[in-house]
Each structure stands twice: as C-alpha cells, then as structure tokens.
GUGU-278739 format. One record per atom (N, C-alpha, C, O): residue in one letter; y, x, z. Coordinates in steps of 0.05 Angstrom, whole numbers, plus 5000, padded with zeros to 4 digits. Atoms other than C-alpha are relative to their C-alpha. Example, Ala and Ser with C-alpha at 12.3 -4.5 7.8 and 13.67 -1.06 7.14 Angstrom:
<atoms>
A497650185000/A491052465156/A502450185000/A502450395013/S497649844999/S497952735143/S502249855014/S504449955018/
</atoms>
This chain:
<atoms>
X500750214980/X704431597079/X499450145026/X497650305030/X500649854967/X705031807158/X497249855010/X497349645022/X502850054979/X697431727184/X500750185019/X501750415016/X500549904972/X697231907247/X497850185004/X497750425007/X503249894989/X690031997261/X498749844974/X499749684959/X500950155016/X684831807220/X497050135009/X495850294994/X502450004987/X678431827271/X497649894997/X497749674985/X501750204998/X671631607278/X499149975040/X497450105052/X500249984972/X672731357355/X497849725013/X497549495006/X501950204993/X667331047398/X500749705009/X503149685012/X498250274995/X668530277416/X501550005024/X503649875025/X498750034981/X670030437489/X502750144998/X504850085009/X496949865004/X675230947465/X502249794988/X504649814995/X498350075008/X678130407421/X501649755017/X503749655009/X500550144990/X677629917478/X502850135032/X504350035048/X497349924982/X682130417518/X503050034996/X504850155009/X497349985015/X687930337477/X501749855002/X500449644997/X498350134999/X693829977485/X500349814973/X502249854958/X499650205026/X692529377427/X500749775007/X500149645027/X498350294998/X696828797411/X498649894975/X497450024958/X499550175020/X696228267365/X502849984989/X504749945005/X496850035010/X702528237319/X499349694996/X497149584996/X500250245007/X704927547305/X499449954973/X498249744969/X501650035024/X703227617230/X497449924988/X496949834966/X502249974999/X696427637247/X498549684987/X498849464999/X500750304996/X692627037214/X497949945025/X497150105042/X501950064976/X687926627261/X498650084999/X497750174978/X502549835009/X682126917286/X498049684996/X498449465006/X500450145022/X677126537238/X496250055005/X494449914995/X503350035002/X669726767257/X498349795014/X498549725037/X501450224991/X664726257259/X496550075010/X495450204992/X502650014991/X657526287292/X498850254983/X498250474991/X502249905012/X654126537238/X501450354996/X499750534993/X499249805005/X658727177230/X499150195033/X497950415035/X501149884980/X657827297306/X498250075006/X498350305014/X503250015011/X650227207300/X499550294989/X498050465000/X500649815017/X650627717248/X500450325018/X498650495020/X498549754986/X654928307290/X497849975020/X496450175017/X502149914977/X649728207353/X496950014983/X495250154993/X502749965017/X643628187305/X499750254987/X497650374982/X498849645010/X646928867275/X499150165022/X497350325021/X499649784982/X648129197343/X496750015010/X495450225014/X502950074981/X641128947373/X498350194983/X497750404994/X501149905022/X637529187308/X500350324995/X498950474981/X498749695007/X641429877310/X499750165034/X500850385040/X498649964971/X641229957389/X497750294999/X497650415020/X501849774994/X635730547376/X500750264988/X499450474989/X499249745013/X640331007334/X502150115022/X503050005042/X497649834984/X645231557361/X502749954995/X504750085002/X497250085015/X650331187327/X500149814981/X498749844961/X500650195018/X651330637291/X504049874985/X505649815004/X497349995011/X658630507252/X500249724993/X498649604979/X498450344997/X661829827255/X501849894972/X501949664964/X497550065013/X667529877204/X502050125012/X502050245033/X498149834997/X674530107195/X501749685016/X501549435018/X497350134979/X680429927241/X502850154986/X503050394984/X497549995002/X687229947217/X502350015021/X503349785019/X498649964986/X692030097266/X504150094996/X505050304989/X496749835000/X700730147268/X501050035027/X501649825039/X498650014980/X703430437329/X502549945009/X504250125005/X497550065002/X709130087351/X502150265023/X501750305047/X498149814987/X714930657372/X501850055031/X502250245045/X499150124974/X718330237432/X498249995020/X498550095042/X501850104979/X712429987464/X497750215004/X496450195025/X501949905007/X707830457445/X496549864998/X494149954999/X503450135008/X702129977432/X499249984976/X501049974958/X501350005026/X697829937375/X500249724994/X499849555011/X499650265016/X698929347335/X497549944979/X497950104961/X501050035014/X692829107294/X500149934974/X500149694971/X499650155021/X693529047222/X497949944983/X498149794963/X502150115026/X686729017187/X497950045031/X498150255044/X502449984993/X680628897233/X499349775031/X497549785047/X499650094976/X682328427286/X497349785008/X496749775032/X501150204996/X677227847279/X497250205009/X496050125030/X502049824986/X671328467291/X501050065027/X499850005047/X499549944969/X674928707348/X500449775023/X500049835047/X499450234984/X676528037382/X497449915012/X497049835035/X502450134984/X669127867377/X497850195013/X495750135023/X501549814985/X666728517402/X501050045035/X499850115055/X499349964963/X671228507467/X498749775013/X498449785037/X501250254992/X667927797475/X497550084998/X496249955015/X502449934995/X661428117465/X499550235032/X497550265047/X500149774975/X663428677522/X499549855021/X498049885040/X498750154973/X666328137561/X496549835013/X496049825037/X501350125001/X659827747554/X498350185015/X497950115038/X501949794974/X655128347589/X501350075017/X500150245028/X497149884970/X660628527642/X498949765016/X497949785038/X499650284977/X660127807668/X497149995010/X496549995034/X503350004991/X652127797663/X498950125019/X497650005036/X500449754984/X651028427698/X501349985016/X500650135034/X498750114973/X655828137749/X498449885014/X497849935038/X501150194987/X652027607756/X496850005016/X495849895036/X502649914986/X645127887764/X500650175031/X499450105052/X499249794987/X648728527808/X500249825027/X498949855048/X499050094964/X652128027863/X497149795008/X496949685029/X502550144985/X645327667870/X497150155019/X495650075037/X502249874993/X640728267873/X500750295008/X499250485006/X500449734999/X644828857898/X500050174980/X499950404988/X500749755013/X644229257835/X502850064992/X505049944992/X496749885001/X649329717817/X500449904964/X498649824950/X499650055040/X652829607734/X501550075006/X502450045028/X498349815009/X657530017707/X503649785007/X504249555013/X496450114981/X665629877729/X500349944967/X499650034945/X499550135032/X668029487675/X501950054992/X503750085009/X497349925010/X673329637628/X501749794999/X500849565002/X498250135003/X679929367619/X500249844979/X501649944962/X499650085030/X679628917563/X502149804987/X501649564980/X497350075002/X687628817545/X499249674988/X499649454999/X499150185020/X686228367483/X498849695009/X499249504995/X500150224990/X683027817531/X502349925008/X502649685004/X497150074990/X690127777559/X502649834978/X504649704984/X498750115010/X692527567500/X501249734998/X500149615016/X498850205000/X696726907486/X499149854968/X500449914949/X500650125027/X693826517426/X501249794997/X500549635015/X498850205011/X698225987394/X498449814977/X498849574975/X501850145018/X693525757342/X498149915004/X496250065007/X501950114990/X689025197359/X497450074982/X495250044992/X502749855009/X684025487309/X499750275013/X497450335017/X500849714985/X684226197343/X498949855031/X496949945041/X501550024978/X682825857406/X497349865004/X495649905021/X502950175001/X677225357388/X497850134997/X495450075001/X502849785020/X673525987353/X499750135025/X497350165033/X500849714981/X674726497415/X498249805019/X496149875030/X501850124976/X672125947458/X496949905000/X495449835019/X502450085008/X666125797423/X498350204992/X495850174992/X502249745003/X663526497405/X499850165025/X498350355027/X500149874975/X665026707479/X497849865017/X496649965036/X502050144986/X660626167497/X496950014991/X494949975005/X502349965026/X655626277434/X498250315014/X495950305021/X500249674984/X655427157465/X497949935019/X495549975018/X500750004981/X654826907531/X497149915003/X495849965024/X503450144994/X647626537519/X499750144982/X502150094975/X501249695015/X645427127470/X499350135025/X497250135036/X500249824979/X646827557523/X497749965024/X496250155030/X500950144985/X643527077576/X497150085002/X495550135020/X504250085015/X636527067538/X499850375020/X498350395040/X501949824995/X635827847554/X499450115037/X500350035058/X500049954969/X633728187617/X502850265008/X504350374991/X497649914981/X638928587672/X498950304979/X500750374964/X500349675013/X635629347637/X500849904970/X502250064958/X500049985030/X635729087568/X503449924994/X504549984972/X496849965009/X644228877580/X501450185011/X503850225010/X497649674990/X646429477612/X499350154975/X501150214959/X499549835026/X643029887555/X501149884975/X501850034957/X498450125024/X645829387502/X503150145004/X504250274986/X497249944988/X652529547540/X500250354989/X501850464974/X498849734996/X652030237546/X500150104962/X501950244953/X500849955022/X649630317473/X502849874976/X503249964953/X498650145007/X655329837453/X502650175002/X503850264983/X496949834991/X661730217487/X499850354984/X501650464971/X500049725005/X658430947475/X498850064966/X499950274958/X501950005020/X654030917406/X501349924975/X501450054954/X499050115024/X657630437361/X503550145002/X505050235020/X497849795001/X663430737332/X502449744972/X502249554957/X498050225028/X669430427284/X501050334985/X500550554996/X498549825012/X673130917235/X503549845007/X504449625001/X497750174994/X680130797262/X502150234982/X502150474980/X497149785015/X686930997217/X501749875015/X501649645023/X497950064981/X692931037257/X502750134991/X503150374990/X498249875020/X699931017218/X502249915024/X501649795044/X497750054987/X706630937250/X502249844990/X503549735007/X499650175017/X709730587197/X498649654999/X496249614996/X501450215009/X709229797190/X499649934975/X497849784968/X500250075027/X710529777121/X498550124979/X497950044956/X501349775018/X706830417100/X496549815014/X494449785002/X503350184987/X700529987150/X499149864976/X497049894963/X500650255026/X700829437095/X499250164977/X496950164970/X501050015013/X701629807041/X496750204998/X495550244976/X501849714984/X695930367070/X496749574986/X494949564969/X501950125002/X691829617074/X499449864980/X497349734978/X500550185032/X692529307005/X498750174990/X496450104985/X501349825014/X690529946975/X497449985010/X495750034993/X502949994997/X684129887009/X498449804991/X496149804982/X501750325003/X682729147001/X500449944962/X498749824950/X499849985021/X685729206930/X499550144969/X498250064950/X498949815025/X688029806881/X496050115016/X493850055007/X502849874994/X681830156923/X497649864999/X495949995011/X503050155015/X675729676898/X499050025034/X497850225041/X501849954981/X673429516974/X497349864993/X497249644982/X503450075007/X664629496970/X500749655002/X502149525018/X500950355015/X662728736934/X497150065022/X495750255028/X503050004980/X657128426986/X497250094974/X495150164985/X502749745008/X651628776931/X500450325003/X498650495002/X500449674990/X654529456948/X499550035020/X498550255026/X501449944981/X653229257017/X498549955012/X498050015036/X502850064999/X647228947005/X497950284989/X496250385005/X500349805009/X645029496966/X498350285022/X496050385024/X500049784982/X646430037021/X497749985026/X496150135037/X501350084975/X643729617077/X496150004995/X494450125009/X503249925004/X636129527045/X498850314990/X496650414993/X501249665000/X635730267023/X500050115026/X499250345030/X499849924970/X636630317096/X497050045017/X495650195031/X502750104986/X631329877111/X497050074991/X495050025005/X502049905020/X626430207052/X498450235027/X499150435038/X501749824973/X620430437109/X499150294978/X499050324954/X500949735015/X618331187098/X496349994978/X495550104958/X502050155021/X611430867071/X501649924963/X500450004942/X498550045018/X616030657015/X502250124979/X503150094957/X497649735016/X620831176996/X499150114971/X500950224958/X500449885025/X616931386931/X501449824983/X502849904964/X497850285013/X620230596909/X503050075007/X504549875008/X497450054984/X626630776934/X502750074965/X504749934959/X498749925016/X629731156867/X498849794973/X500449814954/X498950175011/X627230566821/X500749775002/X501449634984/X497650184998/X630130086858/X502849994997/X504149794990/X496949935001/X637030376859/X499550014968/X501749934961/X500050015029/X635330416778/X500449754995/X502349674983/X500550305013/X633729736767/X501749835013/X501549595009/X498050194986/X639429506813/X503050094985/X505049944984/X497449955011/X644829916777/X500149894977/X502349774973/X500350065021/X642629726711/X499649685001/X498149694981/X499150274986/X643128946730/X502149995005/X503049804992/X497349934991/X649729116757/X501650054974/X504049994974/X498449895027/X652129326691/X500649754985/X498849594979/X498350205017/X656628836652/X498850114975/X498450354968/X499949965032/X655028756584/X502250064991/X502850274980/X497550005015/X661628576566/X501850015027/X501549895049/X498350004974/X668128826604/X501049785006/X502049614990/X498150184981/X670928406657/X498049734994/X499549544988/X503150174996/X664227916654/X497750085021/X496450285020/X502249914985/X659627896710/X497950124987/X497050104964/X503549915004/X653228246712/X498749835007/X499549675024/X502950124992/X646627956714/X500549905029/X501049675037/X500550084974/X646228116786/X502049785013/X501049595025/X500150214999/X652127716797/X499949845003/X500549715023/X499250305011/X651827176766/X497349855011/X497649615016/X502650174985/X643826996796/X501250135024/X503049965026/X499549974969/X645827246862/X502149885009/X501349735027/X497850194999/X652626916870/X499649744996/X499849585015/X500350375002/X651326186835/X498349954991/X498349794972/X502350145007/X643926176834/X498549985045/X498649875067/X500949804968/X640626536897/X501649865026/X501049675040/X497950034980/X646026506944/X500349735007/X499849645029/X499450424996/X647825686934/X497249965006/X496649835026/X502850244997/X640525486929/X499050155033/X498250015051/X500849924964/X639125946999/X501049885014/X499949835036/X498150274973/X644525457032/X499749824994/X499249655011/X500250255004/X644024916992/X496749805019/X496549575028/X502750075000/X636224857010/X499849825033/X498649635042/X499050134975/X638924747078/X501749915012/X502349925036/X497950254993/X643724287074/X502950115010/X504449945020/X498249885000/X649224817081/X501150054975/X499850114955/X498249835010/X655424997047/X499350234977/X498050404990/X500149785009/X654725556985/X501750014975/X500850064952/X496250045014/X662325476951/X499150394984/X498150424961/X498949765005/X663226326951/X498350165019/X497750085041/X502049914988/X658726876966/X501450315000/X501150474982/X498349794989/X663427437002/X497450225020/X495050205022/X500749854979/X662027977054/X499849935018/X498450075032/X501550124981/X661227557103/X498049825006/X497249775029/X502550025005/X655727247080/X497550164992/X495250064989/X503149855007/X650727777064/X498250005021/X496650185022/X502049964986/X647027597121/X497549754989/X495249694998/X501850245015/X644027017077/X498050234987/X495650184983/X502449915012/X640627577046/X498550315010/X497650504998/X501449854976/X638027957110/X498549895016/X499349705030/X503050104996/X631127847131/X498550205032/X499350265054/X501149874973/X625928217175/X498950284986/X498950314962/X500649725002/X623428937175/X496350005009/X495350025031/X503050034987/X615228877168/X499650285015/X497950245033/X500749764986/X614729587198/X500449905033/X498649965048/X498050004985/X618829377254/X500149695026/X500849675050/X500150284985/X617928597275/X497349925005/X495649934987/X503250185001/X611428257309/X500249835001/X497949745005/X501350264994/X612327597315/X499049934978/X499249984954/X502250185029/X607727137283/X500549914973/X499249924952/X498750105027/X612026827235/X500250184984/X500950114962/X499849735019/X612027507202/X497450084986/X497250224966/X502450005002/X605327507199/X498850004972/X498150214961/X499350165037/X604727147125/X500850264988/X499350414976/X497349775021/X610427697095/X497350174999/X495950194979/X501349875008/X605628177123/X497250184988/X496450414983/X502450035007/X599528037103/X499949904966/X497749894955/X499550085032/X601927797026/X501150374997/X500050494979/X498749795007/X606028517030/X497150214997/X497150404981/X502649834994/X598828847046/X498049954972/X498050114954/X500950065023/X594628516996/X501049994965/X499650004946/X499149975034/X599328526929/X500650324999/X500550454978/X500249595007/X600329366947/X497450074988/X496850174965/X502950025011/X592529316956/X499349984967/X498950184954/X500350115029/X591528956883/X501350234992/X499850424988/X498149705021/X596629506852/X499050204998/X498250324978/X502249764994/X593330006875/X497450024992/X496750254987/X503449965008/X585929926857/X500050184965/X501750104950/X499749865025/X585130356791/X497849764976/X497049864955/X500050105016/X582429806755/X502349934990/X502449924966/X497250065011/X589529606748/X500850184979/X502350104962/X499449795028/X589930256698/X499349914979/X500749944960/X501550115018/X584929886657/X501349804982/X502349824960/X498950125016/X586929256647/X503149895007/X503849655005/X497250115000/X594729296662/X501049755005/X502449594993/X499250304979/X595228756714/X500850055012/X499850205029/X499049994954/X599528736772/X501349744998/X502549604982/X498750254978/X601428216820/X502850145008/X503150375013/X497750044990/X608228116837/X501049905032/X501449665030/X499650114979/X610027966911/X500149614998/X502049524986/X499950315004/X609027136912/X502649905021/X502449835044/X497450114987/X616826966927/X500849725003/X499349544994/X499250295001/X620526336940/X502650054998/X503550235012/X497249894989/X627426366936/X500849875027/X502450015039/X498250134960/X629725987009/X497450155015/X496550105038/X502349864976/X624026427033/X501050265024/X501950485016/X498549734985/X626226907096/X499550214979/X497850234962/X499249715013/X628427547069/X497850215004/X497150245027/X501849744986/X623228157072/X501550194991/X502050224967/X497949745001/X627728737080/X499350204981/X497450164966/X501049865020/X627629347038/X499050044972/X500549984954/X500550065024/X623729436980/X499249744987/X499849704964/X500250315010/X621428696970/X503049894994/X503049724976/X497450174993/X629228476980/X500750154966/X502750054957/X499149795024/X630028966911/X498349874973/X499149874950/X502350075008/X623428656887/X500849604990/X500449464970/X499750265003/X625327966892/X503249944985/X503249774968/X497750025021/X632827996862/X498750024970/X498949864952/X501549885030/X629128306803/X498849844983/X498849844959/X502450245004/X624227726800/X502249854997/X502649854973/X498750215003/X629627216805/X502050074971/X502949864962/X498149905020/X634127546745/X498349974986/X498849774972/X502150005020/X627527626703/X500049694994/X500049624971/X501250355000/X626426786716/X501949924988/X501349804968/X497650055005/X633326676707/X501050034966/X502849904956/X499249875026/X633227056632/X498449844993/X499249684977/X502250235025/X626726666611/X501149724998/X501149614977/X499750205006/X629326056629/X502049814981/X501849604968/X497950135004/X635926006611/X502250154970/X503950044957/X499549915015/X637526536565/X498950104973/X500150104952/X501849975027/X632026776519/X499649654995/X499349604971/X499750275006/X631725956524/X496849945000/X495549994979/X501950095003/X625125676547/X499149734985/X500049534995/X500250285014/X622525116497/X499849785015/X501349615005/X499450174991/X621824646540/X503349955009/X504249735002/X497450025003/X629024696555/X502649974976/X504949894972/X497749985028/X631624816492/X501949724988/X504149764978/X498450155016/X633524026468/X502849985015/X504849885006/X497050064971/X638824066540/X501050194991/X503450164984/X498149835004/X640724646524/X501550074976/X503350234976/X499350075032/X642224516448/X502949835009/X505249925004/X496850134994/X647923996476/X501650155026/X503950235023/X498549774989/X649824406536/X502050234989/X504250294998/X499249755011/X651225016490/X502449914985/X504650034988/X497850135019/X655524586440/X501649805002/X502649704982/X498850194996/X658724096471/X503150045000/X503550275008/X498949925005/X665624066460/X501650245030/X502350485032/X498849954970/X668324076541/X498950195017/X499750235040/X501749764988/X663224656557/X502050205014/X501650255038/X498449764991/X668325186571/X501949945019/X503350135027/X498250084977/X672524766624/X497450155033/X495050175038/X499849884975/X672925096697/X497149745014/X494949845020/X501250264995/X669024356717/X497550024998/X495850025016/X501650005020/X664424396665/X497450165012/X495150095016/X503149874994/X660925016688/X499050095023/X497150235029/X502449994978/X660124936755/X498249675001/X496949615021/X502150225006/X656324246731/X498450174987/X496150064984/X502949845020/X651824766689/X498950135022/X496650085030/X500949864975/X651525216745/X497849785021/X495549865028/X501750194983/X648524556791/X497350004987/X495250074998/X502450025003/X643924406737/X497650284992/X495250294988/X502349755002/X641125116728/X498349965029/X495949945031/X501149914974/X640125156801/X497549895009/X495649975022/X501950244994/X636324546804/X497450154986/X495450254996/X502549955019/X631924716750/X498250315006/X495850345007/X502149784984/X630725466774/X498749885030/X498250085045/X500350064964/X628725176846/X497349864999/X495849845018/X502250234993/X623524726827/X498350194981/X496150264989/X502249795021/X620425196762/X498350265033/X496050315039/X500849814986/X620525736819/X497649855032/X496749995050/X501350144978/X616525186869/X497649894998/X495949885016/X502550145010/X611624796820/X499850114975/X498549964961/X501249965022/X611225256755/X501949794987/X504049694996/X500350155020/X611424866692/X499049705003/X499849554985/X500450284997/X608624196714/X501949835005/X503449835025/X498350135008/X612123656684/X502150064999/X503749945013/X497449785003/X617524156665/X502349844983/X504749874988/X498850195023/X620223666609/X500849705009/X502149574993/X499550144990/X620823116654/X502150095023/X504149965029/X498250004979/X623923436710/X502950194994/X504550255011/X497849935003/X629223776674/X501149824988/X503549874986/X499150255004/X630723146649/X502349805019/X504549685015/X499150034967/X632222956718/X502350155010/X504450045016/X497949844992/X636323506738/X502749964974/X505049954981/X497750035002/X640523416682/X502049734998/X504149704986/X498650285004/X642222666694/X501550055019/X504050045019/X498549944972/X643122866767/X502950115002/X504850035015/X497349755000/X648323436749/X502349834988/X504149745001/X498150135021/X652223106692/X500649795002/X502249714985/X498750224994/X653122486720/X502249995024/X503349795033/X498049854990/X657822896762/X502250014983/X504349934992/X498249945015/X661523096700/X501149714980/X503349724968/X499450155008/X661622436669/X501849785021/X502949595010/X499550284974/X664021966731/X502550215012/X503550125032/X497649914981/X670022526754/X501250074970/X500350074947/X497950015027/X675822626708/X500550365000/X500550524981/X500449684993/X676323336749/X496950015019/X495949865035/X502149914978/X670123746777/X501050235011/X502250394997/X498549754983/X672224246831/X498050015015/X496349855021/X503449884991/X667224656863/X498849895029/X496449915036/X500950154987/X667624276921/X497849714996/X496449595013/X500550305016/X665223656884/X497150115003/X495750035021/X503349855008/X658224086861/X498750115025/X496350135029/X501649764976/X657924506931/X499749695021/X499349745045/X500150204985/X657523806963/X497949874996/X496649775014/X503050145014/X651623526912/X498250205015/X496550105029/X502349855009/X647824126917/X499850015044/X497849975057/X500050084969/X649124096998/X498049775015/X497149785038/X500050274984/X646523367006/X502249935008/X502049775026/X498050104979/X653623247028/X501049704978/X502549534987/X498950125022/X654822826965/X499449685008/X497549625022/X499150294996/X656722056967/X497849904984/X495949804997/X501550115013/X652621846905/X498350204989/X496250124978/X500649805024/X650822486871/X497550235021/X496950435009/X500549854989/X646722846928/X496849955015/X495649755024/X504350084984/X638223026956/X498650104984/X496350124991/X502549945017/X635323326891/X499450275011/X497050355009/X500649724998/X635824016915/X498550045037/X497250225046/X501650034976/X633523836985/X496949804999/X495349775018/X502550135008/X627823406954/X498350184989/X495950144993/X501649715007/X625024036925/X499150085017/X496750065021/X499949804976/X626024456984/X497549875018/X495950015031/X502850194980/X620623837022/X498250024987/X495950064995/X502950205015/X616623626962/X497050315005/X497450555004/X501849915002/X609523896971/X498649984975/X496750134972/X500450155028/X608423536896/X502150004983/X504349894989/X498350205017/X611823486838/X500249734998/X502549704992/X499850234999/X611022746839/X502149915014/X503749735007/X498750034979/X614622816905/X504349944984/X506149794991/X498049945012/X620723046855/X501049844983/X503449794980/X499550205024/X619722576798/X501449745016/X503449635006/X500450284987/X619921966847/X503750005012/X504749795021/X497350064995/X627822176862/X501449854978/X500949864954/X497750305016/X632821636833/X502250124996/X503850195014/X496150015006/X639021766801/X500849844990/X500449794967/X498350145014/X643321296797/X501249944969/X503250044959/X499150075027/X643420936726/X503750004997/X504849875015/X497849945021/X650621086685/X500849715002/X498949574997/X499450255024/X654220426668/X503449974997/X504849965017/X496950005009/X661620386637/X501449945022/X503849935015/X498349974983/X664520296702/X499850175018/X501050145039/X500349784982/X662520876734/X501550154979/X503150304990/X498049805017/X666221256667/X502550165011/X503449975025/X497849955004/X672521646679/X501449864981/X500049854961/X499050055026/X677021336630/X502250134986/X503450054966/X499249745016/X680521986618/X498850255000/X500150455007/X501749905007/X674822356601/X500150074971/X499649914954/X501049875029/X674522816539/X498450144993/X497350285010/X501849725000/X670523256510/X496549924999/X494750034986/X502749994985/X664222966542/X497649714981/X495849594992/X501150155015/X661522506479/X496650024997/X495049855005/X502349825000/X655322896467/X498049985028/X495650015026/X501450014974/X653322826545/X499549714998/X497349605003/X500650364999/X654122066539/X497649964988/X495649885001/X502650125022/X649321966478/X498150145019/X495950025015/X503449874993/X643722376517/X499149765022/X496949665025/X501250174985/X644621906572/X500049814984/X499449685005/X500050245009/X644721326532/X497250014981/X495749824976/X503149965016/X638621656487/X497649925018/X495949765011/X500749994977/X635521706552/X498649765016/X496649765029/X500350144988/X636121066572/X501049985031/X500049805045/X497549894974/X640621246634/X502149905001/X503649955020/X497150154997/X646320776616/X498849734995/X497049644982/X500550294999/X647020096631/X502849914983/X505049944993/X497850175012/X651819726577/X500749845004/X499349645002/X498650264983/X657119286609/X500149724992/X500849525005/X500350265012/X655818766560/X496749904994/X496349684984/
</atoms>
C-alpha cells in the first residue's frame, strides 16, 4: 500500500493544505452535542503542550494535487468552523479597540459547495452554535484558545496516493483492525482524569474494568456492555427525555463529567464534599475492625465525577445489575419466572421489551431502595409489556420512544422516577388497562404475558 506520509501534523499545518471534499463523501452529520463535545475537549486540554484530536485520512489527487478527504471530514469541517469562529471574534473586538490578532488563515474548505441540504442545515447551525461559545469568552482568553488550537492540537494524518488503496487503507481501520469501542475510549479518557491524589486506585480500576470486559461466552457481550450500553447509557438520556437507541463513539460524552481537582463552581460542590467524606469514612482504622466501607452515594442520571469515581460507579451499577436481575432478587423472581420461560422471549422485539423493563426497575431500586419493590415492579412490567402485547412487531424505536417520554400511549414511567421525590409519587402512575382491542391479532408466543395481565387484573374483557 503507497502511504505517502504518515505524520502527526499540527491543525494549522493541516489547515495549510490543499483539501477537497470528494463527491462520495456522505453529509456532514454533526449535531450540537458532538460539537459541544470537541470545544469542551479543546477548552479542557488548552493547558497541555499538545493535545491529539484523531486520525485524518488523506488521498492525494495526482492532477490537481489536492488532498481529497476520505476518513475524517465531519472533525475537520467543524474545526475550520471553530477557527473560523475566533478569526471573526477577534475581528470584531480588534476593529473596535485597535488591538492587533493574528492574520488569519486561509480556510479552503469554507469555500466549499455543499449540495446536501443536511450538510448545509448542520454547517449552519454549528457555525452559529461556535460562534456564541466563542462569544461567552474574553478577547486574551480567544486568541490563546486560537493560538493553542492551530499550534498545540495535532491530528495523526496518513497520506496515500491511491483512491482505492485510501478505502481499502480505511476499512481496515474501521473494520479487519477492531477500531477502540466507546469503553476503550472511555477507559483511556478517565485514567487520564485519575488525579495524582489517586493514582494508588489507578491499577485496580483498570483490573476491575478488564475483568467486566471479559465475555463469558464468545461473541456475547460483557457485563460492561450490556449495563453500560442498554442500562446506563438509555436511562442517562432517557431520564431526560432524550433519545438512547445506540451507544457509539460519539456518545461517550454522556459519560464525561467534571474533574473535582480541577472545577469550582458550586454545583460541584455536593460531588466534592460526598468524594471527601466517603475517602474520610474508609480511611479511619476502625474500618479494619469492623469491615465497613461506604461506597460513593451514586445515582445513575447523576453528573459524571471523572476519574476514579466514573470506574467506581460502573462497578456499582454492574454489581446492582447482577443482584437484581441475575443472581435473581426474590422480590423479582415471580416476573422473572415468566420472563425467563416464555415461549417469544428470544425474539429481536422481545428483548428490547426486557431491556425497558429492567431499566425501569434498576432506576427506581437505584432511587428509593426496596420500598414497595413488589408493587412497583409490578408496574414496570405492565408498563413494558404492554408494548409487546399491543405491537405485532417491537423495533427499538418503539422502546427508545417509551423510555424517552416520546411514546403515544406507552410513555412517563421513566421520567416519573427521574421527578418523584416519593415512591408514592411512582405508584400513582397509570398504565393504561389491556382490553382485547388493544391485542395484536397476530400475536404469538406471548400467552404467558397475557395471563399475568389478566392475573393482575390489568385486562378489561370485551364481553
């Protein structure tokens, strides 16, 4: 394979390059929260000597000699919109007050021609999104963003000459080459954040995170997973009325928080004054005695505390996750007796309706304990399965819509948690009674779920 180069060049170097968009290119596709993330990165990093962005893929075209982008475009698009975004600022303060700011670079890939009314709705809304980021800081704090931005942050750029060897150069990375799952680069990112106070925790967290990581059985998720993917992850968006379908690499900022070493505002305050007192407790040498320790007091939709808590609290949620659902807590056990054996269990449908009602049920155990535990899983599973009884198909849209609030009939238990100050608050939600015309009437499988609601008292008989 002809690589060219295969550099780690700073952004203004890559910024001096002759880059095109090929027409292959799909639309560019980033939304708010991805942009958010990249200026919350650079801002967060703006005190190292260097800070690394990601790889750039590059084919130089032979005629024109411009670089053609083939893997990295939606980063670079929203970083020249981040350039572009302090160029204009620093204009704007400069021609009011005289001050001098740096001569601005050329930045080709604004020149571009976008045909795709989603590439243009996005560029125009994160250029506008930048531009009031940018806004908030002062004239010293966006020149050194700037300068820190062009000179500091860096990409790994490969540069092939070949378009066909580009491609296959980029499958092998995204494919045959296993590119990092958002826990390898969740993983990386809080051993980052692990303060030097903390570093004696640092080697068994990475234990107790690999060993979680470990499949029982091949080609079966791990632990981690399976609660961090469709427990964690959904109930952190669900809680707020967002979206949590698929939990990729561009989401791991759902599970990036604050740095107590590092942040003062008040709202941090709480983290670090609970982070102070359960070390305290651990520490006292009565704890040798009588083998007590406190656990950090988590929530799951609770901001993130970076580092070793963020290691601390997966840990905790996998532990909750095993008592409840797998060693089989008795109170659970008569749901999970027809859950386990029902015939239609193993449909695609099926188990993201199990998946809903776990979530439910960890959300509220993890909110109010055990009070009225037998009642309110009761609840959750009328809520869930009256999903699976009333659709002929469930598609994960169907569930990521309940557990959203976005849902027609089926939607609020998981946002009625997220308010209630009371269990009562929880009990007092309504689900819609069952009655033979809400049925599918090509529905199989799902006999066993009927009788519970009908044991239940949850169905209304049409006669």
């Amino acid at each position: 394979m002809a690589i060219i180069n295969k550099d780690v060049i700073a952004v203004k170097g890559i910024m001096d390059m002759a880059l095109a968009i090929p027409d292959y290119q799909r639309p560019y596709k980033w939304q708010a929260e991805h942009v958010n993330q990249l200026f919350d990165d650079v801002m967060h990093h703006s005190e190292q000597a260097a800070y690394r962005l990601g790889t750039l893929v590059l084919c130089r075209e032979q005629h024109s000699g411009k670089f053609d982008i083939v893997d990295g475009q939606q980063r670079l698009l929203t970083l020249t919109l981040f350039i572009d975004a302090l160029y204009r600022e620093l204009a704007l303060t400069s021609s009011a007050t005289s001050r001098s700011t740096p001569r601005p670079l050329k930045l080709g890939l604004l020149s571009t021609q976008f045909s795709s009314p989603e590439s243009i709705k996005n560029l125009s809304h994160n250029a506008a999104l930048l531009q009031s980021r940018v806004r908030r800081l002062t004239f010293d704090e966006q020149n050194k963003l700037l300068g820190f931005l062009l000179g500091q942050c860096e990409l790994i750029c490969i540069t092939l000459d070949n378009l066909s060897e580009a491609f296959q150069f980029f499958d092998s990375q995204n494919a045959r080459g296993k590119p990092l799952a958002p826990y390898d680069l969740l993983k990386a990112y809080h051993l980052r954040e692990i303060g030097i106070q903390d570093k004696h925790a640092e080697a068994g967290c990475v234990e107790a995170w690999e060993l979680a990581a470990t499949s029982v059985e091949n080609n079966q998720p791990s632990q981690l997973q399976v609660v961090m993917s469709h427990h964690l992850y959904r109930l952190r968006r669900w809680a707020r009325g967002r979206s949590g379908r698929t939990f990729t690499n561009q989401e791991i900022g759902v599970f990036k928080g604050v740095n107590l070493a590092n942040t003062v505002f008040p709202f941090v305050d709480r983290f670090r004054a609970a982070n102070y007192a359960v070390d305290l407790y651990n520490a006292d040498p009565a704890r040798q005695w009588d083998l007590n320790q406190r656990h950090f007091p988590f929530q799951i939709d609770q901001i993130m505390v970076n580092g070793r808590r963020f290691f601390e609290y997966i840990h905790y949620y996998i532990a909750l996750h095993h008592r409840l659902f797998v060693q089989v807590h008795p109170v659970l056990q008569p749901v999970l007796e027809v859950l386990n054996h029902y015939p239609g269990k193993h449909r695609t449908g099926d188990g993201y309706v199990r998946n809903l009602f776990e979530c439910a049920v960890l959300f509220y155990v993890d909110k109010f304990g055990e009070h009225s535990l037998e009642q309110v899983v009761w609840l959750c599973f009328f809520w869930s399965y009256r999903i699976r009884l009333t659709h002929h198909t469930v598609q994960l849209i169907t569930v990521d819509n309940a557990g959203s609030g976005q849902g027609k009939f089926d939607a609020g238990l998981i946002q009625v948690i997220a308010n209630a100050l009371h269990p009562k608050e929880v009990l007092s939600f309504m689900v819609p009674m069952l009655s033979a015309n809400d049925l599918d009437g090509n529905q199989t499988q799902v006999e066993d779920l009927l009788e519970c609601f009908k044991a239940k008292r949850y169905f209304i008989d049409a006669q």
